[in-house]
N, C-alpha and C positions, 0 to 999 in steps of 0.2 A: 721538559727536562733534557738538556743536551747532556749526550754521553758518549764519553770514549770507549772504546772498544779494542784493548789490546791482546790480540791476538792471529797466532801464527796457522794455524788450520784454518784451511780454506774454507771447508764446507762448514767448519760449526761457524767461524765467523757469519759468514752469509746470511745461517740460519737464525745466527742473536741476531745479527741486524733486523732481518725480517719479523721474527716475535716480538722483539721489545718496539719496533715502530706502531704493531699491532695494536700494542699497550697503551702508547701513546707517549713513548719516549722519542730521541729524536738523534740516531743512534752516528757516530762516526766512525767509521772502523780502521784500525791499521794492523801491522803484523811485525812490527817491530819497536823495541825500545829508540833506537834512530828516529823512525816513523812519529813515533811519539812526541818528542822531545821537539819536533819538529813544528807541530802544531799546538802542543798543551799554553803554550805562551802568547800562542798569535791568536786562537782563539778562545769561546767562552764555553767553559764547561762544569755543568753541577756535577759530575759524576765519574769516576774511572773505573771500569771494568776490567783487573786485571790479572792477565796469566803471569805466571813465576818462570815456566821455563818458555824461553824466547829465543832468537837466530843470534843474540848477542852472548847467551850462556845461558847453566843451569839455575842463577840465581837471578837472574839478570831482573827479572820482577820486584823481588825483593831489594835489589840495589836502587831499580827505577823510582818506588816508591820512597825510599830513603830520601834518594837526592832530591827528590821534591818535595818534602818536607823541609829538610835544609835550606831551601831556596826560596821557602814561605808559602808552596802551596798547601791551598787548606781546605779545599774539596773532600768527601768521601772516597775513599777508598774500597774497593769490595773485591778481593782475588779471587779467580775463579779456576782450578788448578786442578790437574791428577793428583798431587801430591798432598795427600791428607793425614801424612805422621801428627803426631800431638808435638813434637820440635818444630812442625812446618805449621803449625796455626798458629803456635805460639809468636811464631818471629813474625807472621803474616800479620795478627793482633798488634805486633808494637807497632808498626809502621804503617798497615791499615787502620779501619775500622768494620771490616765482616772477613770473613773467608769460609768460602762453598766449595766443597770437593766434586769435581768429577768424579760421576757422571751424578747428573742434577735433575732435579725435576722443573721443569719452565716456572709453575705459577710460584714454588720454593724462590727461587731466583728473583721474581717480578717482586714479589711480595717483601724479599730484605732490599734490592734495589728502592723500592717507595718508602720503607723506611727510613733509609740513607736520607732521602731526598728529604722526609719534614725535618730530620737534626738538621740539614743545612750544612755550611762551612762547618769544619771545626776549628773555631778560634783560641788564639792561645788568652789566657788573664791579662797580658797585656803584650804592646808593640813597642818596642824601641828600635828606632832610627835615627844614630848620631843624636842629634842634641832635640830631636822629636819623640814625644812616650804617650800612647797612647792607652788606655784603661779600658777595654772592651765591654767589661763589665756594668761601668759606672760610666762608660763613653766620653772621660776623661780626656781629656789635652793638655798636653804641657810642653813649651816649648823654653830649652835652655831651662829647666824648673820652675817656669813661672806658666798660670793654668792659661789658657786660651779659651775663649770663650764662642760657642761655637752653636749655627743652630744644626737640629734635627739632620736635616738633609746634609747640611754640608760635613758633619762627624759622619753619615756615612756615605757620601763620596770621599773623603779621606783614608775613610777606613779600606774602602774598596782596595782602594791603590795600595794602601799600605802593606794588607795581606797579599800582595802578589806585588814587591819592587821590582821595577824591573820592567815588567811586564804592560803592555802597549793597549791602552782599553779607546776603543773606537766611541763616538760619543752615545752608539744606538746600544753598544753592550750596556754602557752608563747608564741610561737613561732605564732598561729593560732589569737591569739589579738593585737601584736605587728606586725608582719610582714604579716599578712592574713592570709584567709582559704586556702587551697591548698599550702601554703607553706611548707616545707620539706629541712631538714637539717640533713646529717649524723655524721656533725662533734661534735664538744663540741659548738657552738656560743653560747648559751646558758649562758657556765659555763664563757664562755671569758666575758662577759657581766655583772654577776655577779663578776666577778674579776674586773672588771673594777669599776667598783660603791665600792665597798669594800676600792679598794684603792684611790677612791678619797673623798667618805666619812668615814666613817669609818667601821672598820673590821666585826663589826654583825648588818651593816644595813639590808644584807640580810641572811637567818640562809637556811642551806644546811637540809632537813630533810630528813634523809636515806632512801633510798626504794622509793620515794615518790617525790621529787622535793623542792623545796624552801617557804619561807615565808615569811614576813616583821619581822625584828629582834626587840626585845626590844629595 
């Protein structure tokens, strides 16, 4: 499980990275909302780890996780904060989904962090993109209102992108979230997948970015 780790203290930083690798997590650390913002998009992550007060402001956690909901990310959430008012778990609750007050106990922390991980994404009921609507539920397709008919794999390599537009997936993230960790492919499956979806929705639903791998199209 790759995990972000936003936070501004030196030493507990270090010391989450070092336990949760112990665990068997696979920990990233930064110390800023900047820092964040900076990699949440470029790379792949099951998990955010995050403090409230940060070098951006006192709220700045809670602003961080907002706008990334806004933006379609759908990873876990879990703040890990001084601030344990019953107004500060509440607003931590909307826009996450845990909130641990410092100071913690490790295995408390490990143990809602594993939780996080078997719910997975949190997906909303459905995706609309322009004249693309997608039924998460029912794994639905519909493009301009007519259904699209789609198999297994490619609804979610669809899906992938969809819940993160935007955002740039290398073909080994793809392959590592749609077909699992340990999976390994020398051929194009990948590109055949995205040709696929291409032609049965339309031609820049997924955009090829050079050097880099693919993204959700306009």
């Amino acid at each position: 499980m790759r995990l972000l780790i936003v936070e501004d203290e030196p030493s507990l930083g270090s010391t989450l990275v070092e336990s949760l690798a112990a665990q068997g997590f696979e920990p990233y650390l930064v110390s800023s909302v900047t820092q964040a913002e900076a990699v949440i998009w470029e790379q792949s992550f099951d998990l955010i780890l995050l403090d409230v007060m940060l070098p951006e402001g006192q709220e700045a956690g809670f602003e961080l996780a907002r706008a990334l909901r806004e933006s379609g990310f759908r990873q876990p959430i879990l703040f890990l904060t001084a601030r344990e008012s019953v107004p500060d778990r509440v607003r931590g609750l909307e826009v996450g989904e845990d909130y641990l007050p410092k100071p913690f106990a490790l295995a408390e922390l490990v143990a809602r962090l594993k939780a996080l991980a078997r719910r997975g994404e949190v997906k909303p009921q459905s995706i609309q993109l322009d004249d693309l609507e997608l039924v998460c539920e029912t794994r639905q397709v519909r493009y301009r209102g007519q259904p699209v008919r789609l198999t297994a794999k490619e609804y979610q390599v669809l899906e992938l992108f969809a819940l993160s537009p935007g955002r740039v997936f290398t073909r080994e993230e793809i392959l590592e979230r749609v077909w699992g960790p340990g999976y390994e492919s020398d051929s194009n499956l990948i590109d055949v997948y995205v040709k696929n979806l291409r032609r049965k929705l339309y031609e820049g639903v997924i955009q090829t970015v050079r050097g880099m791998g693919y993204r959700m199209g306009d």
